[in-house]
C-alpha positions, 0 to 999 in steps of 0.5 A, spaced: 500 500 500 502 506 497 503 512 503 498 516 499 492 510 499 495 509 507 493 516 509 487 516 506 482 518 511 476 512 512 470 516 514 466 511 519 459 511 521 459 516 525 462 521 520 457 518 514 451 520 519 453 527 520 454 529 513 446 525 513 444 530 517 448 536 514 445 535 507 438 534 511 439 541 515 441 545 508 436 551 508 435 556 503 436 562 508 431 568 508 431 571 515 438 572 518 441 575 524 445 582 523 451 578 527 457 578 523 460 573 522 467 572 526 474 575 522 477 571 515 470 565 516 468 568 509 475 567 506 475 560 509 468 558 507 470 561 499 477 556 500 472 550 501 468 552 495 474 553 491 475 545 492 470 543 488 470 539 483 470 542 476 470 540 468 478 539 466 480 542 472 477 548 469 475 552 476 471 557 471 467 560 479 469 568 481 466 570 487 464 577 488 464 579 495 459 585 494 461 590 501 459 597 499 453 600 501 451 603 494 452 597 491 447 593 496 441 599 495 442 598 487 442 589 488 435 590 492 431 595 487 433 590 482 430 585 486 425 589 488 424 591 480 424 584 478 420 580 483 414 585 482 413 582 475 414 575 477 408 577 483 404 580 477 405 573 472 402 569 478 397 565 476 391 568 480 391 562 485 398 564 488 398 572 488 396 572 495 401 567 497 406 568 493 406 575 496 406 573 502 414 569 501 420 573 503 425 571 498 430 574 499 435 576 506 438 582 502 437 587 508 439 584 514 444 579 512 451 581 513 455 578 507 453 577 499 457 575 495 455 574 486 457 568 483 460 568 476 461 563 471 468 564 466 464 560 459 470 560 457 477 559 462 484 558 458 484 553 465 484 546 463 485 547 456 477 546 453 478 538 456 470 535 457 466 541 455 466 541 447 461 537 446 456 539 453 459 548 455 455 548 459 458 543 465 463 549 465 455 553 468 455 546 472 461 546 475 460 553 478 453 550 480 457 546 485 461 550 488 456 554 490 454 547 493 460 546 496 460 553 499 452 551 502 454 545 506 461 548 508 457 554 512 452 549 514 458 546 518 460 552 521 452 554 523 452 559 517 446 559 513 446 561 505 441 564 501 440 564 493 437 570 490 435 568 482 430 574 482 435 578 479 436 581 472 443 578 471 445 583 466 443 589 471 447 585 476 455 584 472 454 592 471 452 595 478 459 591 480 462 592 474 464 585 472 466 583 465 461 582 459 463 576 459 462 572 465 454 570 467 451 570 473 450 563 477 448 566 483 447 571 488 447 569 495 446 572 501 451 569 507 449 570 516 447 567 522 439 565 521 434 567 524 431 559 525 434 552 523 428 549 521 429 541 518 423 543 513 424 548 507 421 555 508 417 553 502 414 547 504 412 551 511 409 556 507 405 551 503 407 554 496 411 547 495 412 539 497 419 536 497 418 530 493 419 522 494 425 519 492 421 513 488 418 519 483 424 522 481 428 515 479 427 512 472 
């Protein structure tokens, strides 16, 4: 056995119930507290998500951390703008409940950061995405992940804001044309730790049974 396959952590079930229970308690974070969080946790946190995996090794993610407050007041009224027309394309059984969601924590989380993809990193030299591009998308979607779950461990919760024009979003941080948008999050301590989506404790949705999503 090789030094390398010797040194290879074996992760018990103790562990293995752990990490059961840090995939159940991710929540998708609306209400934060204004606490901030302790110095350089956000740059550890960032690391982690730099560790993902990635198409040929591409790591095409750019993390953005959005800290002026000018910048924040432009992000919310383009949310604002943005979720007053998803409010009025509501089928009319949903406006009111629909309404009624916060979703999003913009004003009282104490961190935020854009998530960009690069289409087309020069690292990893095109391996694995000629035929399907949008895994080098993908593979900052996984970041994004990898960030989620890391500030779960550390008792942090993380809020993804979809409700944005992208196009707005890359010009009030004067961010390069050709990086896209994957994500705006919103990073705190939260408000509850609830188990269940915010979303399915609002009955606006129900998480579905595994039998109903494999084939």
């Amino acid at each position: 056995m090789s030094a390398r396959e010797a040194d290879a952590p074996i992760f018990g079930p103790a562990f293995q119930a752990e990490l059961d229970a840090l995939f159940r308690w991710r929540r998708d974070v609306r209400r934060f507290r204004r606490d901030a969080l302790p110095d350089g946790l956000l740059d550890r946190l960032l690391a982690t998500a730099n560790t993902a995996p990635s198409v040929g090794l591409s790591q095409p993610w750019r993390f953005v951390t959005v800290d002026d407050p000018a910048r924040r007041v432009a992000v919310r009224a383009d949310f604002e703008a943005c979720n007053a027309v998803a409010l009025a394309t509501q089928d009319e059984t949903r406006v009111a409940n629909y309404a009624r969601l916060k979703l999003a924590g913009l004003e009282q989380a104490p961190c935020h950061v854009a998530v960009f993809v690069e289409p087309d990193p020069a690292q990893g030299h095109g391996l694995g995405r000629r035929t399907m591009p949008e895994s080098v998308a993908y593979s900052a979607v996984i970041a994004v992940h990898t960030l989620w779950l890391a500030a779960r461990a550390h008792g942090i919760g993380l809020g993804w804001v979809s409700i944005l024009d992208p196009s707005r979003i890359r010009e009030v941080l004067e961010i390069p044309e050709t990086w896209q948008l994957v994500a705006y999050l919103c990073v705190g301590y939260p408000e509850i730790e609830a188990i269940t989506p915010e979303l399915e404790r609002e009955g606006w949705e129900k998480r579905r049974s595994i039998n109903i999503v494999v084939r």
